[in-house]
C-alpha positions, 0 to 999 in steps of 0.5 A: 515462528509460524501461528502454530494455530491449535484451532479455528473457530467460525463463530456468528455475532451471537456466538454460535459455533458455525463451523471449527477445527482442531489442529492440535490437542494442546487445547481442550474443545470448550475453549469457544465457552471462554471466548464467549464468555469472557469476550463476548458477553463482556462486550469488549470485542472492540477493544483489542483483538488479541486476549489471553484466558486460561493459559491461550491466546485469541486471536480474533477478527470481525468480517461481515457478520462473522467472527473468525477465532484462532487458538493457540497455546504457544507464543505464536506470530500475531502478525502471521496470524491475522495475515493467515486470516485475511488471505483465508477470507479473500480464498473463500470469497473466491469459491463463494462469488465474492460473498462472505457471511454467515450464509455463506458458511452454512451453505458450504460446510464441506467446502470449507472443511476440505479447505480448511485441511489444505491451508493449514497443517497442524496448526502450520499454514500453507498454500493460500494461493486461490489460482492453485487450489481451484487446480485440484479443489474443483469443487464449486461453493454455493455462489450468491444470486448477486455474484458473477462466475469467474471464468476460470481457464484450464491449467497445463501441469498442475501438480507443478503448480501445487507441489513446485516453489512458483506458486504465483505463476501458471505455465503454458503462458504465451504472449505475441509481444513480450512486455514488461512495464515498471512504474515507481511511484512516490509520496513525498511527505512534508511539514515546513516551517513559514521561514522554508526549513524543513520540520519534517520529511520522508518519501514513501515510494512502491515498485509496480509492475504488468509482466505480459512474459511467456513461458516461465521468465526470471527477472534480475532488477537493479537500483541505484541503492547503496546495499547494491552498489556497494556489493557491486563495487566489492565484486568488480573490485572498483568504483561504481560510475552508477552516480548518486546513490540512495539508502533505502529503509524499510523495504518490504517484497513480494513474495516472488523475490527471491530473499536468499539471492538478495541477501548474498548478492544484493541483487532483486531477482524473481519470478514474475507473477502474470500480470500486475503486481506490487514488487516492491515497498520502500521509505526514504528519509534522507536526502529527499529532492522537494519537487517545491518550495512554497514561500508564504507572507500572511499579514493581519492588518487590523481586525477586518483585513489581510494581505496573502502573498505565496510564491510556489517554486519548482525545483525539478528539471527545466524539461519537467513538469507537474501537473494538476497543482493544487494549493490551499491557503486557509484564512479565517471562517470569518472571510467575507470577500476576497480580491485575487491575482495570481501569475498562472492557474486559476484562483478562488475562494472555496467557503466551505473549505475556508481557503483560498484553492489555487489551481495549475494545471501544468507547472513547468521546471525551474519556475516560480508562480505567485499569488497576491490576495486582499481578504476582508474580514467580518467584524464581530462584537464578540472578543476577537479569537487568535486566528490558529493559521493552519498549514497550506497544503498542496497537491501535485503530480510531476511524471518522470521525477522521483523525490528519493533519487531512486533510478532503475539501473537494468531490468534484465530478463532471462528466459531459456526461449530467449525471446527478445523484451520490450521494457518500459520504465515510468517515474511519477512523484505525488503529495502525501502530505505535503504542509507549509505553515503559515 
C-alpha cells in the first residue's frame, strides 16, 4: 500500500519543530516528544532510519541541517516513503533556488504549508511533479542570494496538465525537426579466474533517451527480450525470425511507461517526457558476450624478480573497436624497476597504484594484444610476506556493442499530425567491474 503517512515533521539538528503537518488523527500531536526523546537524545539517529515507539513508526531522513520526519501508525511502504521525501526535497529546492536548510524553511512557512497540502492527501501522496505545480502554485520562495532564477516559460492548457494522466509532458510542444536519439548503455561486471573461467558475470544495462517531438507523441518500443517475442509469436501464430533472444531481469520503467499495456501485450509503450530522460533499467545474468578475454602468467622467480606476461583478447566484431583500454597489472609495493614490452598501446609503471598501467587507445575486433614485463624486486631482511596478487583490472569503452545481446527491434512513433521522425539508435559497452585474478 501507499505511506498513508499520519504526519510530517520538519525538525532542526536540536529538534526544534520548524514546521508539521498532520493528516490524520490516528496519532496524537506529541509524538515529536518521542522521536526526540527517544532518538535523538539517544544519539542513535545514524544507526537505522526506520524506529518503532509506542505502537508508530518513524521514518526519518537528514538533509543539510534538516530532519524530515514521517509518522504513521499502519504498516506503511518504507520504500514509498523516503521516495516520497527525496522527491519532496528536490520540489522545494526548486521554489527555493536550489537551497534547502533551515533558513530555507523558516523563510517560506506559507509556501511550504501550501505545498504540503498539494503532495499529500491524507496521508496519500500525489502530484510531485515541480513543472505542474509552478502551474497554479506561482507563488515564489525566498531564493538564496547564491542561486539563479530559472526562467520558467508559460504553459498552454494547465489544468490538463494537473488534472489529465500525462503529468510529465507539456503541450503546445514544437519542433522544426523531430528526433528522437536512444542509447543503451552497458557495464559488464566480471570476476575471472587466472585459468579463463568465468567466476562471476552479470551486465547491467539503461535505455536512455532525448525525444525533441511535437505535439503529444506515443511511443511503442520493441527489443529482442524473450517476454516480447514470445507474446509476439502467440499472436502471429508462427515463429519470430527476430534471432537471438535475451531474458532480461530486474527491469524497472519510467513512470511514463505504460505498465497496464506491458503486462497484457508485452509491448513498452509511452509518452515521452520532453527532453532527456532514463526509460528503462535492466540486469542480465545469462548468456553474457565478454567483449575480452585477458590471459595472465605471473611467475616469481626467487625473492627479487618476476616475469608478467598478459595477453588481452577481443572477442566483438572484426569491424568493431573499443577504446580507451586500460589495464592494471598489480606487482609487489616492493617494485623497484621494471623493463616493459608491449605489442600496442603504451606501457608503465604507476608507483603510487602498484601496477603496471597498460593503456590502448583503440582495440580493434578479433585481435590480440600482449604485454611482457621484467620486474625487480627489493630485497629486504625482514621474513618475506606471500605476496596476495590481487586481480587485474581493466577498463574499456567499445560503441556499437552490447554484452547482453540486447538489440532495439523498432521504435515506432504515432502522433495524430503525423509528421515524419528521424530515429537514432546507439549501443556503448562499459567495465563495471571487470576482474581477472592473477
Amino acid at each position: 500500500m501507499p505511506v498513508a503517512a499520519s504526519a510530517i515533521y520538519f525538525l532542526n539538528l536540536r529538534g526544534d519543530v520548524l514546521i508539521n503537518r498532520l493528516y490524520r488523527d490516528d496519532v496524537g500531536g506529541n509524538m515529536v516528544d518521542a522521536f526526540r526523546m527517544h532518538i535523538m537524545q539517544t544519539k542513535e539517529l545514524g544507526t537505522c532510519p526506520v524506529r518503532q515507539i509506542g505502537g508508530c513508526s518513524f521514518f526519518y531522513m537528514r538533509i543539510s541541517n534538516v530532519y524530515i520526519v514521517i509518522v504513521v501508525s499502519s504498516n506503511a511502504n518504507v520504500a514509498c516513503a523516503f521516495k516520497f521525501v527525496v522527491e519532496a526535497v528536490a520540489l522545494l529546492k526548486s521554489y527555493f533556488g536550489g537551497a534547502f536548510d533551515e533558513d530555507a524553511i523558516r523563510n517560506n512557512f506559507v509556501l511550504i504549508y501550501e505545498l504540503l497540502d498539494e503532495i499529500m492527501d491524507f496521508g496519500y501522496p500525489q502530484n510531485l511533479s515541480p513543472e505542474i505545480l509552478k502551474l497554479y502554485i506561482t507563488q515564489e520562495g525566498v531564493r538564496s542570494p547564491f542561486s539563479s532564477k530559472p526562467t520558467d516559460k508559460p504553459v498552454p492548457n494547465a489544468t490538463l496538465q494537473v488534472t489529465g494522466a500525462v503529468g510529465w509532458r507539456r503541450e503546445g510542444l514544437v519542433y522544426k525537426k523531430n528526433e528522437v536519439f536512444l542509447d543503451i548503455v552497458e557495464s559488464v561486471n566480471l570476476l575471472m579466474s587466472s585459468k579463463g573461467s568465468v567466476l562471476r558475470c552479470d551486465v547491467t544495462g539503461k535505455i536512455l533517451m532525448k525525444c525533441f517531438l511535437s505535439g503529444m507523441p506515443d511511443l511503442k518500443l520493441g527489443l529482442n527480450d524473450k517476454i516480447g517475442l514470445e507474446k509476439e509469436s502467440e499472436i502471429k501464430s508462427r515463429p519470430t525470425k527476430s534471432g537471438k533472444t535475451i531474458e532480461l531481469d530486474d527491469v524497472t520503467f519510467h513512470q511514463c511507461v505504460n505498465l497496464t499495456r506491458f503486462n497484457s501485450e508485452k509491448t513498452v509503450s509511452f509518452v515521452p517526457p520532453d527532453g532527456e530522460f532514463e526509460l528503462m533499467k535492466y540486469r542480465i545474468t545469462e548468456g553474457v558476450n565478454l567483449p575480452f578475454r585477458v590471459l595472465p602468467t605471473i611467475k616469481e622467480l626467487g625473492r627479487t624478480r618476476m616475469e608478467v606476461n598478459v595477453k588481452v583478447k577481443s572477442v566483438f566484431g572484426a569491424k568493431m573497436f573499443a577504446l580507451g583500454v586500460v589495464i592494471k597489472i598489480p606487482v609487489p609495493k616492493q617494485t623497484a624497476k621494471t623493463s616493459l614490452q608491449v605489442t600496442s598501446g603504451r606501457a608503465k609503471y604507476n608507483a603510487s597504484m602498484d601496477c603496471l598501467m597498460w593503456k590502448i587507445r583503440k582495440f580493434p575486433g578479433q585481435t590480440e594484444s600482449t604485454l611482457s614485463a621484467e620486474v625487480e624486486l627489493i630485497s629486504t631482511i625482514a621474513e618475506k610476506k606471500s605476496w596476495t596478487r590481487p586481480p587485474i583490472q581493466m577498463e574499456f569503452q567499445v560503441p556499437m556493442f552490447t554484452a547482453s545481446g540486447l538489440r532495439v527491434r523498432f521504435l515506432k512513433v504515432w502522433e495524430k499530425s503525423g509528421y515524419n521522425t528521424v530515429e537514432w539508435v546507439r549501443y556503448i559497452t562499459k567495465a563495471g567491474s571487470y576482474e581477472i585474478r592473477c
